[in-house]
C-alpha positions in Angstrom: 40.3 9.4 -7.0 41.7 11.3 -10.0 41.3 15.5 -10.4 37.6 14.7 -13.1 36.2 12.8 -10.4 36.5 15.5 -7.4 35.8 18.6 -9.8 32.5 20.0 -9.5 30.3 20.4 -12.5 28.7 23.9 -13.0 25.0 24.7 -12.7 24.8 25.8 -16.1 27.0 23.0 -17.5 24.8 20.1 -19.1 27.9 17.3 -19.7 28.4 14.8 -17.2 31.6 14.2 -15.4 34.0 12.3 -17.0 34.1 8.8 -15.9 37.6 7.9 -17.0 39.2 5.9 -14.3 35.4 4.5 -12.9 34.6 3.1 -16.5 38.2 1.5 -17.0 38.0 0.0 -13.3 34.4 -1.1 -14.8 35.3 -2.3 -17.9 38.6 -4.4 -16.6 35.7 -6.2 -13.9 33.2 -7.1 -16.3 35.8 -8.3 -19.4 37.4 -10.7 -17.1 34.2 -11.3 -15.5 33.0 -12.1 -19.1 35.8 -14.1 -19.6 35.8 -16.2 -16.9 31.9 -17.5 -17.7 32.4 -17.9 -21.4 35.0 -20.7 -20.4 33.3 -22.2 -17.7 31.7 -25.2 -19.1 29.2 -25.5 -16.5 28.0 -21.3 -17.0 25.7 -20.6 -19.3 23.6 -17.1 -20.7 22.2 -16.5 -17.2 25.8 -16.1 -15.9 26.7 -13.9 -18.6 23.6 -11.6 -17.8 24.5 -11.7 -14.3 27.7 -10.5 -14.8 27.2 -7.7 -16.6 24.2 -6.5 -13.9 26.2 -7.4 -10.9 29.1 -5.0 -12.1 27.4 -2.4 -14.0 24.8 -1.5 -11.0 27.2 0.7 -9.4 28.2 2.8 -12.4 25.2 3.2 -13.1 24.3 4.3 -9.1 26.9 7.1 -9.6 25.1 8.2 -13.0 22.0 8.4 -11.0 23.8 10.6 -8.3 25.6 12.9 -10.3 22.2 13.6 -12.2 19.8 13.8 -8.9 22.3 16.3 -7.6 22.3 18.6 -10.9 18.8 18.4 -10.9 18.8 19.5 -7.5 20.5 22.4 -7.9 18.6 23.2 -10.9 15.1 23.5 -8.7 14.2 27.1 -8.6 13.7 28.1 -4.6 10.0 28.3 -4.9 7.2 26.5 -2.5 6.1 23.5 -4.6 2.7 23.7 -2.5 1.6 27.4 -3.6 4.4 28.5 -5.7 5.4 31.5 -3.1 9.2 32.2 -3.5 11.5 30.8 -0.2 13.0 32.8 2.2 15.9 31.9 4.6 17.4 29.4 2.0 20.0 26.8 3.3 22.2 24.4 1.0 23.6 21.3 1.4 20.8 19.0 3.3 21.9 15.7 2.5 19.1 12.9 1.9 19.6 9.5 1.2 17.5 7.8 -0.5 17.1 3.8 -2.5 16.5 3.9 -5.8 16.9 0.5 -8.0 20.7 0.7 -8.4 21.1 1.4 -4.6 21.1 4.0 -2.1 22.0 7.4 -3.5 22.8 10.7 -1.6 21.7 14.0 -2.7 22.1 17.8 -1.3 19.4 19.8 -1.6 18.5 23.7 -0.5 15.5 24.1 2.5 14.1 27.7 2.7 10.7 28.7 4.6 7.8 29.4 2.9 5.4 32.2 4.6 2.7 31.8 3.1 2.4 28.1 4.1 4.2 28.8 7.5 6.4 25.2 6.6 10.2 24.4 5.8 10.0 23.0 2.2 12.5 21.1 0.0 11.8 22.3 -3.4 14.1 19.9 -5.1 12.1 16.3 -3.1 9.1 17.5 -4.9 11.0 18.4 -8.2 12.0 14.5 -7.9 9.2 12.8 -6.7 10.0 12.3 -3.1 8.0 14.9 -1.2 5.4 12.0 0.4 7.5 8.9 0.6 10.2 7.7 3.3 12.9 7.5 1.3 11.9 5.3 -2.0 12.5 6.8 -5.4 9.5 6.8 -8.0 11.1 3.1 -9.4 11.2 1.7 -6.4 7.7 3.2 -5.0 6.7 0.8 -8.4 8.4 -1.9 -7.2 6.8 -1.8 -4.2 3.4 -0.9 -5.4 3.7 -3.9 -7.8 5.1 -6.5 -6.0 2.7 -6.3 -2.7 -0.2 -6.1 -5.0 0.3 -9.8 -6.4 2.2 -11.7 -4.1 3.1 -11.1 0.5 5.5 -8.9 1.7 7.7 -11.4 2.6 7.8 -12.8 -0.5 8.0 -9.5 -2.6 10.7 -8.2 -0.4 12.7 -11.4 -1.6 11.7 -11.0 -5.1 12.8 -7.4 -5.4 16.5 -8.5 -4.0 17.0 -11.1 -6.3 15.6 -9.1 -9.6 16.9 -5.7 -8.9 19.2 -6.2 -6.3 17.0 -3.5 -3.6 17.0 -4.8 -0.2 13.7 -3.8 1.4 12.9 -5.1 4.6 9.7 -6.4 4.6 8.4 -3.5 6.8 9.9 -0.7 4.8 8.0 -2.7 1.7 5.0 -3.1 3.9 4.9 0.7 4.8 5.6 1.8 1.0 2.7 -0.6 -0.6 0.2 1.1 1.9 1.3 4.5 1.1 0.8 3.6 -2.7 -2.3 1.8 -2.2 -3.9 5.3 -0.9 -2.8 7.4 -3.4 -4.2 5.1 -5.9 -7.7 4.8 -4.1 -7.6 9.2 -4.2 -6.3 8.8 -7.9 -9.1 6.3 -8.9 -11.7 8.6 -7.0 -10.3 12.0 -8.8 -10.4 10.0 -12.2 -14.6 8.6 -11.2 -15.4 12.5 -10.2 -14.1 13.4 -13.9 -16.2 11.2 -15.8 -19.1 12.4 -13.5 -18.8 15.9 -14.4 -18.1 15.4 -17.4 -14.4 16.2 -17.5 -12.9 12.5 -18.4 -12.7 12.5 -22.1 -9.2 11.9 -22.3 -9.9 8.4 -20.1 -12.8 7.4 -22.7 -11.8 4.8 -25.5 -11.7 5.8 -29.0 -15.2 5.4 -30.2 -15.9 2.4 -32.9 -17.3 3.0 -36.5 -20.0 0.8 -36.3 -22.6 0.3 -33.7 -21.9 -1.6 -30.4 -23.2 -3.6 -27.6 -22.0 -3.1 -24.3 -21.8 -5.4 -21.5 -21.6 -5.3 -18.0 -21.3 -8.0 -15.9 -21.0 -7.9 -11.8 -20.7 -10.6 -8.8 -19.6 -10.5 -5.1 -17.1 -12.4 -3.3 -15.4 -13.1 0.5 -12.5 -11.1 2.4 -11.6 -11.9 5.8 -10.7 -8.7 8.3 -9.8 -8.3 11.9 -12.4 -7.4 12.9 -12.0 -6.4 17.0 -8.2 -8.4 16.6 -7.2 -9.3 20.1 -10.9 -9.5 21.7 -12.5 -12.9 20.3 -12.5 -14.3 23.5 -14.0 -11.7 25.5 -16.6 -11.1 22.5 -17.5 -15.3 22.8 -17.9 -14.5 25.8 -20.4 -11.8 25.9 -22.2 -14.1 23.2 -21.1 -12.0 20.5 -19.6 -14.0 17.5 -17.1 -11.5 15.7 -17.5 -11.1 12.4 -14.2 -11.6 10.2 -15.9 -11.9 6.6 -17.1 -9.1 4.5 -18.4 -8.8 1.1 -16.1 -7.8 -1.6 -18.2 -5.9 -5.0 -17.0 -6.3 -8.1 -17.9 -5.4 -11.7 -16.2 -5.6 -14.9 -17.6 -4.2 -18.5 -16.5 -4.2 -22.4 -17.8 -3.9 -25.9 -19.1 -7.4 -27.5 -16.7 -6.3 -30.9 -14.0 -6.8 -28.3 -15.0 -10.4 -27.3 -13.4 -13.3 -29.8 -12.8 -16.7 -30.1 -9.8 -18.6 -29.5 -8.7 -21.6 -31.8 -10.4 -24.0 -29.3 -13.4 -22.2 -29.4 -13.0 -20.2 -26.0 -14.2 -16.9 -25.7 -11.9 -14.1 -25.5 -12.0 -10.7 -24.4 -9.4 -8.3 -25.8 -10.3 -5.1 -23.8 -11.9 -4.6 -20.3 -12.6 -2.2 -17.7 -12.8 -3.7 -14.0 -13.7 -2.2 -10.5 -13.6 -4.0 -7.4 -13.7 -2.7 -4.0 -14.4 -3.3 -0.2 -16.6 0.3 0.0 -20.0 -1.6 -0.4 -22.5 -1.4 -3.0 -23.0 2.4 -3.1 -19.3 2.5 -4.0 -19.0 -0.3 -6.7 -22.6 1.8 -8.2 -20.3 4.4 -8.9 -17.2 3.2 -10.0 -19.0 0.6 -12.5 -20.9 3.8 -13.6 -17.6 5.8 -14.4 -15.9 2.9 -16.0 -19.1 1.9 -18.3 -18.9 5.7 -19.2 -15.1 5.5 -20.1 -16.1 2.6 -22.6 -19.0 4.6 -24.2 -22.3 3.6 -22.3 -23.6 6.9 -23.6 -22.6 6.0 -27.4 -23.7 1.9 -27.0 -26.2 1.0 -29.2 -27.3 -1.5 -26.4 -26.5 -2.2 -22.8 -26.5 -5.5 -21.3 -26.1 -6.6 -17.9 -25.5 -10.6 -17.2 -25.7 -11.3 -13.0 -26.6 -13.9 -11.3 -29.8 -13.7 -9.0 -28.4 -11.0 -6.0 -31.1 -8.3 -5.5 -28.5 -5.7 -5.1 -27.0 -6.6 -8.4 -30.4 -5.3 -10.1 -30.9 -2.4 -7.7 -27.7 -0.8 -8.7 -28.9 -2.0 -12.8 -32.4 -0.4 -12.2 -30.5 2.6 -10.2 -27.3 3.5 -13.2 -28.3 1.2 -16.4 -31.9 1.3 -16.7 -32.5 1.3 -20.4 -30.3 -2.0 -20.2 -30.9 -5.1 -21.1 -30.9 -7.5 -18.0 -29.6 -11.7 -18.4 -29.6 -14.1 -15.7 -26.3 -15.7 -15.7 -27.5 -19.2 -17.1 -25.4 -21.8 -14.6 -27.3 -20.4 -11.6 -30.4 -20.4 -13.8 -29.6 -24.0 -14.0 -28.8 -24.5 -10.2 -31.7 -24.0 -9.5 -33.3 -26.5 -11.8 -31.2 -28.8 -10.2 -32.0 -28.0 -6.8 -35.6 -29.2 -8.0 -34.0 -32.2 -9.4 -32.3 -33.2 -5.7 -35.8 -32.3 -4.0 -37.4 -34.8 -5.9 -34.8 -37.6 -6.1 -32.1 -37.1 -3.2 -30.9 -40.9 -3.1 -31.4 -41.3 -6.9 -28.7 -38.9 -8.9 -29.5 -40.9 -11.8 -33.1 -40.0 -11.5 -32.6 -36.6 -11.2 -30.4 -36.3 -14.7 -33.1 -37.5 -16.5 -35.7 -35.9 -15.0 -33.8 -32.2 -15.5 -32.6 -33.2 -19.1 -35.9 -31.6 -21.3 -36.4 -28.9 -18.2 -32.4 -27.6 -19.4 -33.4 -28.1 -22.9 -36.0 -25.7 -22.3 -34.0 -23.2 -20.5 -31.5 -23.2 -22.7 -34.0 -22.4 -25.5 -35.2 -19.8 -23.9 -39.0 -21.5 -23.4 -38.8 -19.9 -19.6 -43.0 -19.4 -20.3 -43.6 -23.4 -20.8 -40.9 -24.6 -17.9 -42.2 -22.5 -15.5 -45.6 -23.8 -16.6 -43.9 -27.6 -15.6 -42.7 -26.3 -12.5 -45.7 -24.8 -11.0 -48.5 -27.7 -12.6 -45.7 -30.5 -10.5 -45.7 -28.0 -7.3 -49.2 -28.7 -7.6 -49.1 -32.2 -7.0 -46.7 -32.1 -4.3 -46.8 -32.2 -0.6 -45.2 -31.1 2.5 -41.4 -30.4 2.4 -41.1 -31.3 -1.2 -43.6 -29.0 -2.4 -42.3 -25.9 -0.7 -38.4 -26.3 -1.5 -39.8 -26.4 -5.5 -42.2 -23.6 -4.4 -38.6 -22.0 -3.5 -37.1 -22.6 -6.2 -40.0 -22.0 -9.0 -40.2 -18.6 -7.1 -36.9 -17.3 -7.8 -37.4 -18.2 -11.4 -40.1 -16.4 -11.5 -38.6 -13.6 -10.6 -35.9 -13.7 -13.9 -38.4 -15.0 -15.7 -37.5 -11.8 -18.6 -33.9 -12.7 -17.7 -34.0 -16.6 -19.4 -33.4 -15.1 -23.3 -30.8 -17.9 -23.4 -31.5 -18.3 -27.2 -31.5 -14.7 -28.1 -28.3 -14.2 -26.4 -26.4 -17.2 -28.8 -28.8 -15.7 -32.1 -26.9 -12.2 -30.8 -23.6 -14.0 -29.9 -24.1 -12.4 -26.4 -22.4 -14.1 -23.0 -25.2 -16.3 -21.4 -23.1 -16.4 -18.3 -21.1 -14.2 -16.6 -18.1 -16.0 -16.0 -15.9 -12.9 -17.0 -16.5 -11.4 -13.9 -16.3 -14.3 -11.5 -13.2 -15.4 -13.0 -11.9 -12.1 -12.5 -13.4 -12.3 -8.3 -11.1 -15.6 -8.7 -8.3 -14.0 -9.8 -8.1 -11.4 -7.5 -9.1 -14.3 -4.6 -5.7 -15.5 -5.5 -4.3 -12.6 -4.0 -6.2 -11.7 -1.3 -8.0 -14.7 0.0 -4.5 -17.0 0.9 -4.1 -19.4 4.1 -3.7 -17.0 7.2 -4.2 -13.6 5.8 -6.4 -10.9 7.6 -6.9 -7.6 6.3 -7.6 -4.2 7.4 -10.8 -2.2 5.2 -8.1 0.5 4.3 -5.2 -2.1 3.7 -6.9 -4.3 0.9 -8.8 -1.5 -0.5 -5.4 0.2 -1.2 -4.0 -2.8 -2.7 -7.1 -3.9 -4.9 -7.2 -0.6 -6.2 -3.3 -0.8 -7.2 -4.3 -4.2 -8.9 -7.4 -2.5 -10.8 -5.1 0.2 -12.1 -2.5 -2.4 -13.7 -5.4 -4.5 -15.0 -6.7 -1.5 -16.6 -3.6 -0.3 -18.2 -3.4 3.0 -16.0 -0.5 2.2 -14.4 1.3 5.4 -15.3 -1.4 7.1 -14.4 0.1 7.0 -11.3 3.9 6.4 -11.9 4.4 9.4 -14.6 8.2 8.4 -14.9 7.0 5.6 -17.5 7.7 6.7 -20.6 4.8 4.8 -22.8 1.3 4.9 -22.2 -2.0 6.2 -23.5 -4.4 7.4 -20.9 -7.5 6.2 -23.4 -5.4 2.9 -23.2 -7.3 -0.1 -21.3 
């Protein structure tokens, strides 16, 4: 190693040593690496591109050191917990740690804090490494990312073959739940501001003219492990252990933000979304905070479009009042069709043609004069046929207000709510594969990491990205 390499730079110095001999060494590599794939017949771009990653990674690993360890020494010897100045100060405690162009080493001072009564390495929080196991910021991403849309086998894999990081599926398994709690503390501290008032900086920029918001909510499956290990002994004590739970979920946005695509389907070009294992009482308050962030106070009008769950109007009559409530209009229809089956369950045939002028109604928003139909032929039923239309004519009943289907297309309103249960789908994909189990704490962590990058607050919690608006959806 030449004499530039060994020197050591000075605190006060801001140049970077001199990389002669490591950049010719570098440069020699990738030119006949170059070289070689340009006259390989069978090579094409992709080889190039590998080339030049493959041998710039470790330049660019020494970069990384040499600037970790000058911003190490740079870190003033003060607690980073209450800001009291150390005492008993140590150098030269080395840590190793990955970052995405491999493991780097850095030396860092220790000095005891008496106020806190701890040892503390000012220089691990100065570089974002005071909570994690050894994982730089970029590679707590990674592995925030990663786990959040696909298993840890698989992500572990991934992340080797795109960035060249090997993390054992554990380590990756480990990091992903440490991220997923400090987004579910993040997303809390970010609800409490726009409770108290505090969050105008989360809000989106008010429109010029007046607005409809909607809101749209629905529910959906997990599976846990619940009492893992004792389903026999449970069976046995004639206890059948519960391994599904309800999943809440809820999704708003301003009707200027919904459009049409060439083929006619509707778009939405900014959302908000919450989901969350917590139960009702915690979707109630995240929807509220995320409604507020896209300006339920400033809406000209509210609208909520659900399907038929009473909890789904509790929380609307609890947070949204003054809204305007829809019955999504396919299980509006279910229900009709439920009728249908009741009264012709060997004749499918029959049963279009007898629903045909009931859907024309519904969807014309004549709920008055169908439910008329419904309860004049309950009338002339008996038995088992009259009370599973007695069934169903009650539950339209209850949404009779709900059926507006023709004001919502006069309006250019959603009649359904398939926003949101497309959005329940989506995140099924993730969390609802062949053979998974989860723990509460374990996919609340990770649907709250997905709900951050759907909501374009992703650097809300990984600063180090160098774009991003925090009124940005």
């Amino acid at each position: 190693m030449t004499d530039c390499c060994e020197k050591t730079v000075p605190q006060s110095d801001s140049s970077y040593e001199t990389f002669a001999r490591p950049v010719a060494d570098w440069q020699a590599r990738l030119t006949a690496g170059l070289n070689q794939s340009v006259q390989a017949a069978d090579q094409t771009l992709g080889h190039l591109e590998e080339q030049i990653l493959q041998q710039t990674r470790g330049l660019e690993r020494k970069l990384l050191e040499e600037a970790a360890q000058k911003k190490a020494d740079q870190t003033p010897p003060v607690c980073p917990v209450c800001g009291q100045k150390l005492s008993r100060r140590t150098r030269e405690h080395q840590r190793t740690f990955h970052t995405r162009f491999g493991p780097v080493r850095v030396e860092r001072m220790r000095g005891w804090c008496r106020r806190c009564k701890q040892w503390r390495y000012p220089a691990d929080q100065a570089m974002g490494l005071s909570d994690t196991g050894g994982a730089s910021p970029s590679v707590q991403e990674m592995a925030a990312l990663t786990v959040s849309k696909m298993p840890v086998k698989e992500a572990s894999a991934v992340i080797e073959r795109l960035t060249g990081v090997k993390l054992p599926p554990a380590t990756l398994d480990r990091e992903a739940r440490r991220q997923g709690q400090h987004a579910d503390k993040k997303r809390a501290q970010l609800d409490e501001q726009m409770r108290t008032g505090q969050g105008a900086r989360q809000m989106l920029p008010p429109p010029k003219e007046p607005f409809t918001l909607v809101i749209e909510l629905d529910a959906w499956n997990i599976r846990e492990r619940d009492d893992w290990g004792q389903s026999a002994q449970k069976r046995a004590a004639g206890q059948e252990p519960k391994r599904w739970h309800w999943t809440y979920g809820g999704t708003c946005f301003r009707l200027d933000q919904r459009v049409e695509s060439q083929g006619g389907r509707a778009r939405i070009l900014s959302r908000g979304t919450v989901m969350t294992r917590g139960g009702v009482d915690e979707l109630r308050e995240q929807l509220f905070a995320e409604a507020q962030r896209h300006g339920l106070a400033q809406a000209t009008k509210v609208l909520v479009v659900a399907d038929g769950a009473l909890w789904i109007w509790n929380i609307v009559d609890d947070r949204f009042s003054q809204a305007q409530q829809r019955l999504d209009y396919y299980h509006a229809s279910q229900h009709l069709w439920a009728v249908a089956h009741a009264l012709h369950p060997q004749d499918q045939a029959a049963a279009r043609v007898w629903i045909k002028p009931l859907l024309k109604k519904l969807k014309q928003g004549r709920s008055t004069s169908l439910l008329n139909d419904l309860h004049s032929l309950a009338k002339r039923l008996r038995n088992k046929k009259r009370q599973a239309v007695e069934s169903q004519v009650s539950y339209l009943e209850n949404h009779r207000q709900r059926m507006d289907y023709a004001a919502a297309r006069r309006a250019g309103e959603p009649q359904g709510s398939g926003a949101i249960e497309s959005t329940c789908r989506q995140y099924q994909c993730r969390f609802k594969r062949p053979g998974q189990f989860w723990s509460c704490v374990g996919d609340e962590g990770l649907m709250c990491l997905e709900t951050f990058w759907r909501n374009g607050r992703w650097h809300l919690l990984f600063p180090h990205i160098l774009h991003g608006d925090p009124r940005r959806n």
